[in-house]
LODRENDO-60591 format. One record per residue: residue number from 1; x, y, z of N, C-alpha, C, O in turn. Coordinates in nm, 3 decimals, padded with zeros to 5 digits, always signed. Example, Ala and Ser with C-alpha at 12.3 -4.5 7.8 and 13.67 -1.06 7.14 Angstrom:
! LODRENDO-60591
1 | +01.319 | -00.569 | +00.780 | +01.230 | -00.450 | +00.780 | +01.320 | -00.330 | +00.780 | +01.424 | -00.332 | +00.846
2 | +01.285 | -00.225 | +00.708 | +01.367 | -00.106 | +00.714 | +01.290 | +00.003 | +00.787 | +01.341 | +00.114 | +00.804
This chain:
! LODRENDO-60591
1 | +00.085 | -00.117 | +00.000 | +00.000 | +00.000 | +00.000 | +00.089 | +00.123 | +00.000 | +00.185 | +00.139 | +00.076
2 | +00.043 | +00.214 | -00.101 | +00.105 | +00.349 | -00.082 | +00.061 | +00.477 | -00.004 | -00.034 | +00.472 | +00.074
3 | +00.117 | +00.571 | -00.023 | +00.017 | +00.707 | +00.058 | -00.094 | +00.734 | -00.043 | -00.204 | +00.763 | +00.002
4 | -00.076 | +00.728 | -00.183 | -00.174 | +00.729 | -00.296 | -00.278 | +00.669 | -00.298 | -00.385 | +00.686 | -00.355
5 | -00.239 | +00.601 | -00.235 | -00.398 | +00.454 | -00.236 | -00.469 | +00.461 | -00.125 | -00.566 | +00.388 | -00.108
6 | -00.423 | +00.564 | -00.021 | -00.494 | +00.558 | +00.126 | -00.549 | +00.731 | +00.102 | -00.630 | +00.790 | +00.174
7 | -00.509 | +00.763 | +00.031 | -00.545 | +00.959 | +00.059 | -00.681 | +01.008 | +00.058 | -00.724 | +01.113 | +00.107
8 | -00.760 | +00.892 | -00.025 | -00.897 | +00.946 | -00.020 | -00.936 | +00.875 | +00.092 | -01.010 | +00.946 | +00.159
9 | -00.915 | +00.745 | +00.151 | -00.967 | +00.761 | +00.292 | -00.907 | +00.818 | +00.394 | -00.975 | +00.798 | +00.495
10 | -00.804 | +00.884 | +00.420 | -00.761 | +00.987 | +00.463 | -00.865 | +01.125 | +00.490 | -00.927 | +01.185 | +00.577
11 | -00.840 | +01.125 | +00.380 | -00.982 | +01.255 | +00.412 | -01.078 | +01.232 | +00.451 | -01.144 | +01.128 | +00.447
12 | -01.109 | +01.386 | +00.520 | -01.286 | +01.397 | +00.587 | -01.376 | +01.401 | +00.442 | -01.355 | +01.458 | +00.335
13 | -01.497 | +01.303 | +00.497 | -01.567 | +01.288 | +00.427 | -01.731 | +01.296 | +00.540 | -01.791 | +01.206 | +00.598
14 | -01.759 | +01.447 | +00.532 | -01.910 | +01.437 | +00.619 | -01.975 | +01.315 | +00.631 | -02.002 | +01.268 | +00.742
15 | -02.015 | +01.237 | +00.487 | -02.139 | +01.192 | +00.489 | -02.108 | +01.045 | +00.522 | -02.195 | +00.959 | +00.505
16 | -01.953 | +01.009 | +00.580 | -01.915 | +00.913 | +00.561 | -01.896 | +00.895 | +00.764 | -01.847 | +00.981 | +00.837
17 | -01.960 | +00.744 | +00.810 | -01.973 | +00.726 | +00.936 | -01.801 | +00.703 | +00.976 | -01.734 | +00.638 | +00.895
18 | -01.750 | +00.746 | +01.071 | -01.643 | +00.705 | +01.131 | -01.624 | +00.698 | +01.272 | -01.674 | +00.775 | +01.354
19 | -01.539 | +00.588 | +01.300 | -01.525 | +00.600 | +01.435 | -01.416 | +00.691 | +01.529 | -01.301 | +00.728 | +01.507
20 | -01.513 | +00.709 | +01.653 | -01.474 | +00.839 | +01.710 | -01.321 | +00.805 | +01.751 | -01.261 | +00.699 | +01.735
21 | -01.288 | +00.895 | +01.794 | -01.106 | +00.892 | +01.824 | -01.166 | +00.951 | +01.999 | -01.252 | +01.032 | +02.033
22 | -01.053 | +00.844 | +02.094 | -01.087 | +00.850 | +02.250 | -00.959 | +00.972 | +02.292 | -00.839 | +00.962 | +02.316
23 | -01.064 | +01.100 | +02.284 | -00.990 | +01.196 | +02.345 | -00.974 | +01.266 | +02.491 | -00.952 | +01.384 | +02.520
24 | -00.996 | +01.137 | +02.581 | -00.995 | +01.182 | +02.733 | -00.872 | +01.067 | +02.789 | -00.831 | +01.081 | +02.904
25 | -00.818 | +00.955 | +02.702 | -00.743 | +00.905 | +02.808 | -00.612 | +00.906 | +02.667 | -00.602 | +00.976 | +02.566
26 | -00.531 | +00.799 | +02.721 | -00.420 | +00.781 | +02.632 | -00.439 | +00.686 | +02.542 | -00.358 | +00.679 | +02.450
27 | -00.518 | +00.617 | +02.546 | -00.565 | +00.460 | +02.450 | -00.559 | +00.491 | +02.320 | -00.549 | +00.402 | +02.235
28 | -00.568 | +00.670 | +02.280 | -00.532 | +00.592 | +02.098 | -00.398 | +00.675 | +02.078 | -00.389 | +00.740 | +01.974
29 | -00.300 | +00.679 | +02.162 | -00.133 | +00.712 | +02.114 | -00.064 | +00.603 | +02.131 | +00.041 | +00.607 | +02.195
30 | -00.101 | +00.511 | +02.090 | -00.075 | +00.387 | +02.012 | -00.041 | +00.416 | +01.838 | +00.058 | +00.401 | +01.767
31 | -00.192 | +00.470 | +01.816 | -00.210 | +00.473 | +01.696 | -00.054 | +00.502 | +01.580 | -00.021 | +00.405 | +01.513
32 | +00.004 | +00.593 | +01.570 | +00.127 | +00.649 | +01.549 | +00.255 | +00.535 | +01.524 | +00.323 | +00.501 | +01.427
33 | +00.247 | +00.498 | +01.659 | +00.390 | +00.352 | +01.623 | +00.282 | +00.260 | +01.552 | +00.300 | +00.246 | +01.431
34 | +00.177 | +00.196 | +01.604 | +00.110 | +00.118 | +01.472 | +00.120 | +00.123 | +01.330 | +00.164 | +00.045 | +01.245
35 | +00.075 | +00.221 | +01.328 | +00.141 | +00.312 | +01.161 | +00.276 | +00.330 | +01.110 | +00.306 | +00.354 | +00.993
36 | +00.363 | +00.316 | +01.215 | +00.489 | +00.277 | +01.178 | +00.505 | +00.169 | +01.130 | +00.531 | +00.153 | +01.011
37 | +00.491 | +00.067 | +01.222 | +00.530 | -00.069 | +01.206 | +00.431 | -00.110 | +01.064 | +00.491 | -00.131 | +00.958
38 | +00.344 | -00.115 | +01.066 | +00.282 | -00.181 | +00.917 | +00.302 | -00.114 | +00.792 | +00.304 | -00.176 | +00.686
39 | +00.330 | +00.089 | +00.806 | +00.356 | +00.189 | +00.667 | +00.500 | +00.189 | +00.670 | +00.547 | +00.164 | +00.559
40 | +00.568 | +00.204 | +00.740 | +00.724 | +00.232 | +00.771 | +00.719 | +00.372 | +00.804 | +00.613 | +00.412 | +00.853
41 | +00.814 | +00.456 | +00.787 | +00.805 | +00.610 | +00.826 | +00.801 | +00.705 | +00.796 | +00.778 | +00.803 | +00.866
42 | +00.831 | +00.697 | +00.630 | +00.774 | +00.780 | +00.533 | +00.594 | +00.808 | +00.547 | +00.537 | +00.917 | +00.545
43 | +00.568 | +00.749 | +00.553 | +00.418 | +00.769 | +00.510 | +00.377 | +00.780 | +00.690 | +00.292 | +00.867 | +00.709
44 | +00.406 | +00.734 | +00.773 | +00.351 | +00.783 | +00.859 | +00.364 | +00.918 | +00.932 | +00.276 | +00.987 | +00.984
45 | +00.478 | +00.935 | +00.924 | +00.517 | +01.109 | +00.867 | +00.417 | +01.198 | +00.774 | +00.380 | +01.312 | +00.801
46 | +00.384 | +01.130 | +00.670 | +00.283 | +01.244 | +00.559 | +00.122 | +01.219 | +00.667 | +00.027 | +01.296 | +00.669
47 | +00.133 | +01.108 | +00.736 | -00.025 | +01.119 | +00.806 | +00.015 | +01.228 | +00.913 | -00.088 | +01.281 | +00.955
48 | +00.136 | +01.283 | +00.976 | +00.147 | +01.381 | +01.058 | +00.159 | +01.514 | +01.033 | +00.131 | +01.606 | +01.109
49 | +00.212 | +01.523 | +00.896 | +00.173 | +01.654 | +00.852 | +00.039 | +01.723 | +00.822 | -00.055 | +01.662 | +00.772
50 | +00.036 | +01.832 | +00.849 | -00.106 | +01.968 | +00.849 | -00.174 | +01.942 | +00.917 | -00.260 | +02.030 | +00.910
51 | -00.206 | +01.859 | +01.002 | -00.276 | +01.820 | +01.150 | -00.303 | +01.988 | +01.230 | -00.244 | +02.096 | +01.229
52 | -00.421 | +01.934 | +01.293 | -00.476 | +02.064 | +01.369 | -00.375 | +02.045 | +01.529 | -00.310 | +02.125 | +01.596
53 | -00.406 | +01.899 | +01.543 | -00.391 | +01.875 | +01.676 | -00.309 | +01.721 | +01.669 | -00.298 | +01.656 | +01.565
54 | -00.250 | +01.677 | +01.811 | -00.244 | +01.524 | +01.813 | -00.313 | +01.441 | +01.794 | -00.276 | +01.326 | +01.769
55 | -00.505 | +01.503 | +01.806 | -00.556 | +01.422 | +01.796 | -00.596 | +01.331 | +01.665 | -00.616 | +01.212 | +01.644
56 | -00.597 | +01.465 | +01.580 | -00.607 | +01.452 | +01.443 | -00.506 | +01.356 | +01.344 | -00.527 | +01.326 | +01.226
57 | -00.393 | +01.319 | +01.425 | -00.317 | +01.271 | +01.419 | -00.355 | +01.081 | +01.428 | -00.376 | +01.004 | +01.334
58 | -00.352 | +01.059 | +01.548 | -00.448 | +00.960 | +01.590 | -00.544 | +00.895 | +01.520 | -00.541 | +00.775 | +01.494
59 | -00.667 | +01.007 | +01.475 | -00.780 | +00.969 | +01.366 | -00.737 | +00.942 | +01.256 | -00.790 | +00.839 | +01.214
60 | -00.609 | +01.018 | +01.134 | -00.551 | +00.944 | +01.055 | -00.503 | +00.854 | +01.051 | -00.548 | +00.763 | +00.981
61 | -00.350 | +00.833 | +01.150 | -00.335 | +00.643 | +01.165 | -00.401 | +00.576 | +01.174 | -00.399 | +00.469 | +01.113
62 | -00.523 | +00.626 | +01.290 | -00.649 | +00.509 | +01.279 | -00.703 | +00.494 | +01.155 | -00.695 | +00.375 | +01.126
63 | -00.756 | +00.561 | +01.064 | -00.845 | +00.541 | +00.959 | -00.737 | +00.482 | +00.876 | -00.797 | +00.420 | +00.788
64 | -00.640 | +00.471 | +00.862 | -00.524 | +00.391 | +00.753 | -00.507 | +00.262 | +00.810 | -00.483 | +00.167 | +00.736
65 | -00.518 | +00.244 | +00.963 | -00.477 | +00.119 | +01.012 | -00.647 | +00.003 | +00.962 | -00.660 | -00.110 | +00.915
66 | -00.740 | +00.106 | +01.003 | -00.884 | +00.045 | +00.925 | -00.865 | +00.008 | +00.788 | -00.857 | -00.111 | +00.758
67 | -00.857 | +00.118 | +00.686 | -00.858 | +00.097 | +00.579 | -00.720 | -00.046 | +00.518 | -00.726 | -00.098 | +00.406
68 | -00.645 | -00.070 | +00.589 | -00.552 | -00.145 | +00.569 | -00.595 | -00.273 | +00.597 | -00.575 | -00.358 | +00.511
69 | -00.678 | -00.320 | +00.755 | -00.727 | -00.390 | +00.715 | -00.862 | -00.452 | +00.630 | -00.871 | -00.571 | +00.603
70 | -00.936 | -00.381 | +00.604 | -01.014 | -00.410 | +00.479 | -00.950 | -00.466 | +00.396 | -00.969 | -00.581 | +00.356
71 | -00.822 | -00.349 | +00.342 | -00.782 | -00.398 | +00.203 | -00.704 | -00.525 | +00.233 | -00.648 | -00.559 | +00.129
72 | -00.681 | -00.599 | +00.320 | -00.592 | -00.691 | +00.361 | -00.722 | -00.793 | +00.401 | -00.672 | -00.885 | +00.467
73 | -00.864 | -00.813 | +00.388 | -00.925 | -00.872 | +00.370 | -00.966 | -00.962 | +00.528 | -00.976 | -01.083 | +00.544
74 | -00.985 | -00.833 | +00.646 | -01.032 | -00.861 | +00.716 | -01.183 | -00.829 | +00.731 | -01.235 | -00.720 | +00.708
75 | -01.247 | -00.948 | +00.775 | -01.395 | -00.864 | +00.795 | -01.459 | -00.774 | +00.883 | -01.446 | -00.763 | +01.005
76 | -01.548 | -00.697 | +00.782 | -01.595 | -00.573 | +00.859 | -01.654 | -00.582 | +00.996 | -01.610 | -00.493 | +01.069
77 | -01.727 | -00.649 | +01.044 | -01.750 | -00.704 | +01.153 | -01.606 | -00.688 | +01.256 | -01.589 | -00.605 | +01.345
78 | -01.520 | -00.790 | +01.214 | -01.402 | -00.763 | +01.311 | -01.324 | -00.620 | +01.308 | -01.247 | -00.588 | +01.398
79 | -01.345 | -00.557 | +01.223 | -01.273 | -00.396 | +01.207 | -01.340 | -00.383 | +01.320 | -01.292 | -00.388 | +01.433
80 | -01.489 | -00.362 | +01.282 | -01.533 | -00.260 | +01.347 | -01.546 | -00.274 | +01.517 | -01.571 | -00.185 | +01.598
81 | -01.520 | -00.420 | +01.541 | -01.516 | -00.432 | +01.651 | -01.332 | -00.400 | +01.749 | -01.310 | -00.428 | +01.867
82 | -01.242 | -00.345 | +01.659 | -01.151 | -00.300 | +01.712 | -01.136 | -00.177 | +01.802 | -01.026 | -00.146 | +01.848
């Protein structure tokens, strides 16, 4: 997978349901080294650039670590239960 192939789910998309990012404890600064280990560090670098916040940060690795497994042919059911 490239940064090319993830950019449109990358982006905000209103009409599109996503899951929320847990912004009261530490449970999703995980997200970040996850995105390391499966993108390497190039690309998890381009998910850290123009960010508002850390959190925003977070919600991108997450939505790449989702979208990765889809495309890696896990079922939706089990995504969504991550």
């Amino acid at each position: 997978m490239n940064l090319s192939s993830m950019k449109s789910a990358l982006l905000p998309d209103p009409g599109r349901a996503v899951k929320k990012t847990d912004k009261k404890g530490n449970k999703e600064t995980v997200r970040p080294r996850e995105a390391a280990n499966r993108f390497g560090m190039p690309i998890t670098n381009a998910l850290q650039k123009f960010v508002d916040d850390h959190f925003a940060c977070y919600t991108r690795c997450k939505r790449a670590s989702i979208l990765w497994n889809w495309i890696s042919g896990v079922s939706v059911e089990r995504i969504e239960g991550v």
